[in-house]
C-alpha positions as CSV (number, residue, x, y, z in Angstrom):
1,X,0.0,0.0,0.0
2,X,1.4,3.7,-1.3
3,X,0.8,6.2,1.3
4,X,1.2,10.1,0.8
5,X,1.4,12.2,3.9
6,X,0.9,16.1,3.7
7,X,-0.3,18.8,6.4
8,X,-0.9,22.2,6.9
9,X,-2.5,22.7,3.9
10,X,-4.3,26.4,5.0
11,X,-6.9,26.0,2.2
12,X,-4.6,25.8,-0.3
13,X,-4.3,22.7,-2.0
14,X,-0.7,22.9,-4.6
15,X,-1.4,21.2,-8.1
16,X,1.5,19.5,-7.6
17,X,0.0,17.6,-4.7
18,X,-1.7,15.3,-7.0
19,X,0.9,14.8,-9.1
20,X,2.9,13.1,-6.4
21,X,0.1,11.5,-4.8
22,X,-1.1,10.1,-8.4
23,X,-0.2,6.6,-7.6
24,X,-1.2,6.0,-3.7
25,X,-3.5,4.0,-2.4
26,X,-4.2,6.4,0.4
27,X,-3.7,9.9,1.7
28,X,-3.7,11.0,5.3
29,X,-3.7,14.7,5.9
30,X,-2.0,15.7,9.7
31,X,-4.5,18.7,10.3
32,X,-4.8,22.3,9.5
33,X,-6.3,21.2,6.2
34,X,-8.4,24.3,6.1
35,X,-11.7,24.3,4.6
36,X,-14.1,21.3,3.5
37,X,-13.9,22.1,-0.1
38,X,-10.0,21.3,-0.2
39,X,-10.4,18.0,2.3
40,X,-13.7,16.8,0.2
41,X,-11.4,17.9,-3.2
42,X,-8.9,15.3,-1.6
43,X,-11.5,12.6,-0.9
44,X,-12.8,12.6,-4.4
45,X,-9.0,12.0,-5.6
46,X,-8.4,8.8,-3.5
47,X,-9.3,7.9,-0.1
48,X,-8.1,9.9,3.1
49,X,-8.1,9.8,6.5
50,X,-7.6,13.1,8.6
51,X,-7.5,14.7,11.7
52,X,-8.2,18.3,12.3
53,X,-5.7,21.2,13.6
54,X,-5.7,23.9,15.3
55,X,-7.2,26.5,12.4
56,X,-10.1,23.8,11.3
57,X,-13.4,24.6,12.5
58,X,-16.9,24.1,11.2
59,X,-17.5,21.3,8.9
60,X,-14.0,19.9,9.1
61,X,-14.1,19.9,12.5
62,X,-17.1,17.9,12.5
63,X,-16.3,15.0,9.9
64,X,-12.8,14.7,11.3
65,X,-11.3,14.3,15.1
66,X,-8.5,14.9,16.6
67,X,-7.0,11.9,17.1
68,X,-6.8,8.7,14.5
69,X,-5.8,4.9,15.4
70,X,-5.8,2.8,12.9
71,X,-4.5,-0.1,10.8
72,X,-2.7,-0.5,7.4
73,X,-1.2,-3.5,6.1
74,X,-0.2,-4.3,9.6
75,X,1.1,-1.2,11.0
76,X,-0.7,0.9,13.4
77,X,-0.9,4.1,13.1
78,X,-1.7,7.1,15.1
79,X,-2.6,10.5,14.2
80,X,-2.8,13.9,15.2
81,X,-2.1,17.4,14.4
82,X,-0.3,19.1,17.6
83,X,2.2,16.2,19.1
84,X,5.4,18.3,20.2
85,X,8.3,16.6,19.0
86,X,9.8,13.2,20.7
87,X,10.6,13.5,24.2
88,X,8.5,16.3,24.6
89,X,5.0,15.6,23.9
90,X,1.9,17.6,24.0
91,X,-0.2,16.5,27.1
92,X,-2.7,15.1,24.8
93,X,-0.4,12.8,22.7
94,X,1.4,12.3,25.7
95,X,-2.1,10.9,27.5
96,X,-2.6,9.0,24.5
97,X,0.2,7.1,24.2
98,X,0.2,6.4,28.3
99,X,-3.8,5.2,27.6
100,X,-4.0,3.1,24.5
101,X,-0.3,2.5,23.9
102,X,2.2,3.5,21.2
103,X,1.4,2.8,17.6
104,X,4.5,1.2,15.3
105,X,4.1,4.8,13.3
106,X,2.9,8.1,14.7
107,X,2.1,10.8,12.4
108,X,1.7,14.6,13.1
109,X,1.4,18.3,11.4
110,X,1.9,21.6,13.2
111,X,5.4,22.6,13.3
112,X,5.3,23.2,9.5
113,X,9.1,20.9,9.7
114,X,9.5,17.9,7.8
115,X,11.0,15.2,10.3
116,X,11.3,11.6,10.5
117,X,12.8,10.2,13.9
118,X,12.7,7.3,15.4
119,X,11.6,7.7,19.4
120,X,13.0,5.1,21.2
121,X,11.2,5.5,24.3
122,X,7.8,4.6,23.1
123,X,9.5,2.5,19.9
124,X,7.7,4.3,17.2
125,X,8.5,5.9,14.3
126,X,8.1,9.5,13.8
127,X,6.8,11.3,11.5
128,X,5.7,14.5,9.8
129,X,5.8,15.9,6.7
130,X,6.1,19.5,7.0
131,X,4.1,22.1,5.5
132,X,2.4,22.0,2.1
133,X,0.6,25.0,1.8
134,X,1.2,28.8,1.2
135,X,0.3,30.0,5.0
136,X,3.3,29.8,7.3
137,X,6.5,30.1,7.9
138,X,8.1,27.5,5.9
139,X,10.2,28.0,3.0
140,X,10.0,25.4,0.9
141,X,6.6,22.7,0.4
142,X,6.9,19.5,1.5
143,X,5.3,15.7,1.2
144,X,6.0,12.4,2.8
145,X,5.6,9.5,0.3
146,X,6.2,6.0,1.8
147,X,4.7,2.3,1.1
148,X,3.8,0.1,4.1
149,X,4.4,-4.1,3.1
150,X,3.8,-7.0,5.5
151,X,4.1,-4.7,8.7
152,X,6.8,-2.4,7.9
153,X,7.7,1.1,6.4
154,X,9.8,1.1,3.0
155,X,10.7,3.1,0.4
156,X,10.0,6.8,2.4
157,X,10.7,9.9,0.2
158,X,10.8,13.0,1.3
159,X,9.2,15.7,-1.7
160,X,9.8,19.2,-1.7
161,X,7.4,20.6,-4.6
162,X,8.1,24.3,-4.6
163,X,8.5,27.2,-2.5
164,X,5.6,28.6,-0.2
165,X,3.4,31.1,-2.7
């Protein structure tokens, strides 16, 4: 299964989005996606999962939640938008994990930085994909692009596809 990962969209969706994402199977959006039109423009592409962020209100707050645990070719994932970074966790994520456990992969938006890390205390892997919108501080947009086979994460790429407009 091809996943592509992208957050902190503002409203904005970038043409080159679905250029990237042409060939997943799936695309999960880390929050801040911005309006309903862009997240239902998404779901008509190919199927999503998303979690809303700290700007979504209205409509995408109500067909999305804050946190998502679930299941992909035998990796569980967890998602939210504001996690902090490892070893310093937002209270909620941090509550999470203590409650229901740590997922093999953890995926989160917010800081607008691209970063993969491995957190060895809760033995997950880390990750979020940046920005990909035109709202922010960010330089440059970015994407996550990964396949998950038997259990496992392979074949991660990290896009850049252009400077913030």
């Amino acid at each position: 299964m091809i996943i592509g990962l992208m957050s902190d969209t503002h409203s904005y969706l970038d043409p080159a989005v679905k250029k990237y994402f042409k060939d997943v199977d799936e695309i999960w959006h880390a929050g801040d996606i911005g309006s309903i039109e862009l997240l239902n423009d998404l779901k008509a592409f190919k199927p999503c999962v998303a979690v809303y962020g700290n700007i979504d209100h209205g409509a995408v707050k109500q067909t999305t939640k804050e946190f998502e645990r679930f299941e992909r070719e035998g990796v569980e994932v967890l998602m939210t938008h504001i996690a902090g970074k490892p070893g310093k966790y937002s209270k909620p994520l941090y509550e999470e994990l203590n409650k229901n456990g740590a997922p093999k992969l953890f995926v989160c938006g917010h800081s607008h930085i691209l970063l993969v890390k491995m957190d060895p205390r809760f033995n997950m892997l880390w990750m979020n994909p940046g920005a990909c919108g035109n709202h922010g501080f960010h330089k440059v947009k970015t994407l996550l692009r990964f396949d998950l086979i038997s259990g496992e994460i392979k074949n991660l790429e990290a896009i850049e596809i252009g400077t913030r407009g």
